[in-house]
N, C-alpha and C positions, 0 to 999 in steps of 0.2 A: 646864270640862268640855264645854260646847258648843261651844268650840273646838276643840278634842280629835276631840269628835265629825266637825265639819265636817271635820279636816283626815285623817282614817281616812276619809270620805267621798270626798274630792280621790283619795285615794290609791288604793283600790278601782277610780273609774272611770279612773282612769290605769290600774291597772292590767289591768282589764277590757277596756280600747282596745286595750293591747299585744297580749292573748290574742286577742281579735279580727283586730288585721292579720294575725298568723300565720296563723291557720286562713284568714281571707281568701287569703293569701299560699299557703299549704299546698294551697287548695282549685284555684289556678289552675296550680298545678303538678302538679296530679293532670290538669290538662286533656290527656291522653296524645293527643286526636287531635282537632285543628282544622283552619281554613284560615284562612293567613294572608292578612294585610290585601292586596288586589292580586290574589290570586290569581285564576284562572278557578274555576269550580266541578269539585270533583274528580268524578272520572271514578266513583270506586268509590262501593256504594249501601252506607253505614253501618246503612240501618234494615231493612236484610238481617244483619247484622254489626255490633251496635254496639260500640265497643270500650268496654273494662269493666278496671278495676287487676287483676281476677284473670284478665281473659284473657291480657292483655299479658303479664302475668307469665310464663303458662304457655306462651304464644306464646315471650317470649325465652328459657324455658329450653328446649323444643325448638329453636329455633335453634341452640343450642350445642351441642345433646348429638349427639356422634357414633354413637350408636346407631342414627341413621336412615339410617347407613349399613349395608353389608353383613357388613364385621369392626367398625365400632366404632370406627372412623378420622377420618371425614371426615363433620366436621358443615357446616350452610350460612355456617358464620361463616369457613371452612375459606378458602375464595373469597369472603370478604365481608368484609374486615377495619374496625371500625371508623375506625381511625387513617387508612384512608385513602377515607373513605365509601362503605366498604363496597364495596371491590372485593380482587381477590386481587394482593396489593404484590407484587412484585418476581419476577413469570412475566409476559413475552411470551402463554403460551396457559396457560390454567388446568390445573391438576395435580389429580386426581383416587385416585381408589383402586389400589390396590397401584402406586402413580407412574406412573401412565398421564398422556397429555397429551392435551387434549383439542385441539378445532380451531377456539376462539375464547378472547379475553380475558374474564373476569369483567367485566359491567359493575356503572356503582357500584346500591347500594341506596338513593335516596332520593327523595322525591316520589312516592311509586308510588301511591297513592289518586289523582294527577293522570292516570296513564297508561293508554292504550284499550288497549295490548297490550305483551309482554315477548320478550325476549333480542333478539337481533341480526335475527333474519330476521322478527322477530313472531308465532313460531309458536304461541305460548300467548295469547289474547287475555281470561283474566280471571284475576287474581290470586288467585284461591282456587283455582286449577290449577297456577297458577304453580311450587309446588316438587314437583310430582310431575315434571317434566321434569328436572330434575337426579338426583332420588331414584330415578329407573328406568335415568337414562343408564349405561351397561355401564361407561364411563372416567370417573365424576363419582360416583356413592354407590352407585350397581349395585344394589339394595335392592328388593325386592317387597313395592310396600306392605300385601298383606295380612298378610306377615310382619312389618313395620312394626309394624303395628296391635299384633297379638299379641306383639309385644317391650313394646311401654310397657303393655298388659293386663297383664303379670308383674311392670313395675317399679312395684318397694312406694312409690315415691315419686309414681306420673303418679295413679291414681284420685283420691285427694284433692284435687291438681289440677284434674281435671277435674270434680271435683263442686265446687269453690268458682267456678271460671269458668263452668260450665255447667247446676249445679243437681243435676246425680245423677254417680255417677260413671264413666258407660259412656263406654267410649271408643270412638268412630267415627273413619273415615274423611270424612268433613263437619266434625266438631269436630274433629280436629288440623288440619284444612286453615283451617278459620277461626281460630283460634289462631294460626294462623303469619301468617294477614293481621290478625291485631287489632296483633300487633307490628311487622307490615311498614307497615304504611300510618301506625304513629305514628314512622317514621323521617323526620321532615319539618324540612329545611332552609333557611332565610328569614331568617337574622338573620348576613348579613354584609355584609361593608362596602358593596358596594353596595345592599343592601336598608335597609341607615341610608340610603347618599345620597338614596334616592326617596325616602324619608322627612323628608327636610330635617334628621338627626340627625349628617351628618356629609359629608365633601367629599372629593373626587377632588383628589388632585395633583395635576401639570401633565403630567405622563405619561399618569398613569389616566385624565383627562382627556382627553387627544387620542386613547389607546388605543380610549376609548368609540366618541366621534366618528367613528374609525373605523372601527369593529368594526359600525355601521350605515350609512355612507355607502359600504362596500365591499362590503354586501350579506351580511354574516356575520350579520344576526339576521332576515335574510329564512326562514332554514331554525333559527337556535338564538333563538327568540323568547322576549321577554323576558315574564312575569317567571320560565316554568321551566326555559327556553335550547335549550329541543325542542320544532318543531312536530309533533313525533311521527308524521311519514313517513317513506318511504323512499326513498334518494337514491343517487349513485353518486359520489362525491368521489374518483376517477382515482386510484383508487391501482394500483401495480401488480401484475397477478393472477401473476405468475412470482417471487414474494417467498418462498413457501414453492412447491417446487419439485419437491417429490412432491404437492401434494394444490392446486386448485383451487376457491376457496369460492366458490359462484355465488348467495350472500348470500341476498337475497328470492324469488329462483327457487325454490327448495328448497321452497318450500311453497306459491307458485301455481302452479309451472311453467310459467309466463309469461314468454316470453323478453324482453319487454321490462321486465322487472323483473330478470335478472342483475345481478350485481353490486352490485344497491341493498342498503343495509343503513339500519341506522334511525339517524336523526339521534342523537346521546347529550344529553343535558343537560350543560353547561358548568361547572353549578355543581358550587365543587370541586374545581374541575379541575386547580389548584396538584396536588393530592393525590390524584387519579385515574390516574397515571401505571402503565404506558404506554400509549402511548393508539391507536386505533383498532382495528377489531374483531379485528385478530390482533397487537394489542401490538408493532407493530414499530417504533414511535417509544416513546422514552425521556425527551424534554426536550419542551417546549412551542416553544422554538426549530428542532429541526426539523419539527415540527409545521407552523410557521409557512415553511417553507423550501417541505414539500411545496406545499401553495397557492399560493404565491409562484413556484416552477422547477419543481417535479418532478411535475407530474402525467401522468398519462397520460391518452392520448384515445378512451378505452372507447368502445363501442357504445352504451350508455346514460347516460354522462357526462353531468351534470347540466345541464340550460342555462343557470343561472347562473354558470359559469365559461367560457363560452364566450362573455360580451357585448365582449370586447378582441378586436382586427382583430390576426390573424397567432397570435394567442398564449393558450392555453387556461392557467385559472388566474385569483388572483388579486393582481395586480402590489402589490407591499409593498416600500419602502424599508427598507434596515437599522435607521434611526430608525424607521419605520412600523412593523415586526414587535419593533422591544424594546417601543414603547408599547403594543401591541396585549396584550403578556403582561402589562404591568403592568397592562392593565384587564382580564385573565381573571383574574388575580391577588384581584382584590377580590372575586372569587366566593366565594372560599374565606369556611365559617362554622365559624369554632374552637367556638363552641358546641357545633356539629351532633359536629363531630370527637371530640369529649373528654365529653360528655355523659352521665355516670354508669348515667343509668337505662336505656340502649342497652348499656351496657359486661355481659359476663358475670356 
């Protein structure tokens, strides 16, 4: 019998341990918004906004619901797609309400509790402003948020919502905005293959390897600084302004009107970038190979053309051998984080 006892005893705290790692396990998977190991200190103030499982929640179902647009069309996921970190696949320039086009690429959505400011020319500088700049643009959701407001005030589904995220169930214009940042800033990507290598969890091939080496000894993480591959200025990388041929983007101009800021646009972060395609602020590159072409041959010699493509005698740019630019993409290549990509609680 006291053996008996003993051994229901074993079995209990066995089984007691199991129930434990789970909920240990369960509890660090609810951690919806950290900083990971390496990082700088993010930029956005959490104890203004702390994110909470029923904000996020309510955050990603506004994400998705095309109601914040003007017909009911065009949600932020619209131009955000997760499969490809949350940028808009397969448009050159982002496609808005009744198929208007607008006059920049979707950039991707991730790290943005790291970021001091948003879109291409920086015109929004705090993320809980962030998606009224799309929600009012006339070719992107067209929408007037006070009618916004009183659209999810009628949907039998948002008050409930908003009383578990926020404690009653009035709905503001402050709480949908923070709602959208409680899900936006736990869209945070750090666990691919190069963030194993600094971690001594995993190794560079002989490519990704020289691609790295190269990718800093050629002056490419002077401007995409490691570890979130944007030092979050603005810069002029020679692209040519006669590319789209009715309409002229004078990039960072647009909102200081400072002529020596034309043409700058903001550095983008790397990471991903397998899956960010296409790439630069008007999508006119398709592959990372010409990507690597432009830098290499084809840039132009703008007015405000960056000085670090200007340190080679006769020749702006920066000089890549055919082997130099296939390595170069195998080590942008290890940016990519299939986690981040495929990650359930991000999914609709």
């Amino acid at each position: 019998m006291r053996k008996a006892n003993i051994l229901l005893l074993f079995i209990a705290i066995a089984v007691w341990s199991c129930v434990s790692t789970v909920i240990s396990n369960s509890e660090a998977e609810v951690a919806l918004f950290y900083e990971p190991e390496g990082f700088p200190l993010a930029q956005y103030k959490t104890q203004n906004n702390p994110v909470t499982e029923e904000g996020f929640i309510l955050g990603k179902k506004l994400f998705y619901d095309g109601n914040l647009s003007r017909d009911g069309t065009i949600s932020c996921a619209e131009c955000h797609n997760q499969n490809y970190a949350f940028t808009h696949h397969g448009h050159a320039l982002s496609h808005g309400i009744d198929n208007q086009v607008g006059i920049r690429n979707a950039p991707a959505l991730q790290n943005l509790a790291w970021q001091k400011s948003f879109l291409w020319d920086g015109g929004v500088f705090d993320l809980d402003l962030f998606p009224l700049a799309p929600i009012e643009n006339p070719v992107e959701m067209d929408e007037n948020l006070s009618v916004l407001i009183n659209k999810l005030k009628k949907d039998s589904k948002y008050p409930d919502l908003f009383e578990k995220a926020f404690g009653t169930s009035e709905i503001t214009t402050e709480r949908f905005l923070k709602a959208l940042s409680q899900f936006m800033i736990s869209l945070i990507s750090s666990n691919s293959k190069y963030d194993l290598v600094m971690k001594n969890q995993a190794t560079f091939n002989t490519d990704e390897k020289a691609g790295y080496l190269l990718f800093k000894e050629k002056g490419c993480a002077s401007c995409h600084t490691e570890p979130l591959f944007t030092d979050e200025t603005y810069r002029s990388n020679g692209l040519d302004t006669t590319y789209f041929r009715t309409f002229v983007d004078y990039g960072r101009k647009r909102i200081t009107e400072q002529n020596a800021e034309k043409f700058k646009f903001k550095v983008p972060s790397l990471r991903n970038i397998e899956y960010t395609f296409p790439y630069m602020h008007d999508g006119r590159y398709s592959t990372l190979e010409a990507v690597m072409d432009h830098y290499s041959d084809q840039m132009s010699d703008l007015p405000n053309l960056d000085p670090i493509f200007k340190k080679n005698t006769g020749k702006i740019g920066i000089q890549l051998t055919a082997v130099e630019k296939k390595q170069m993409v195998a080590f942008l290549k290890t940016l990519t984080d299939s986690d981040f990509l495929k990650n359930k609680k991000f999914a609709p």
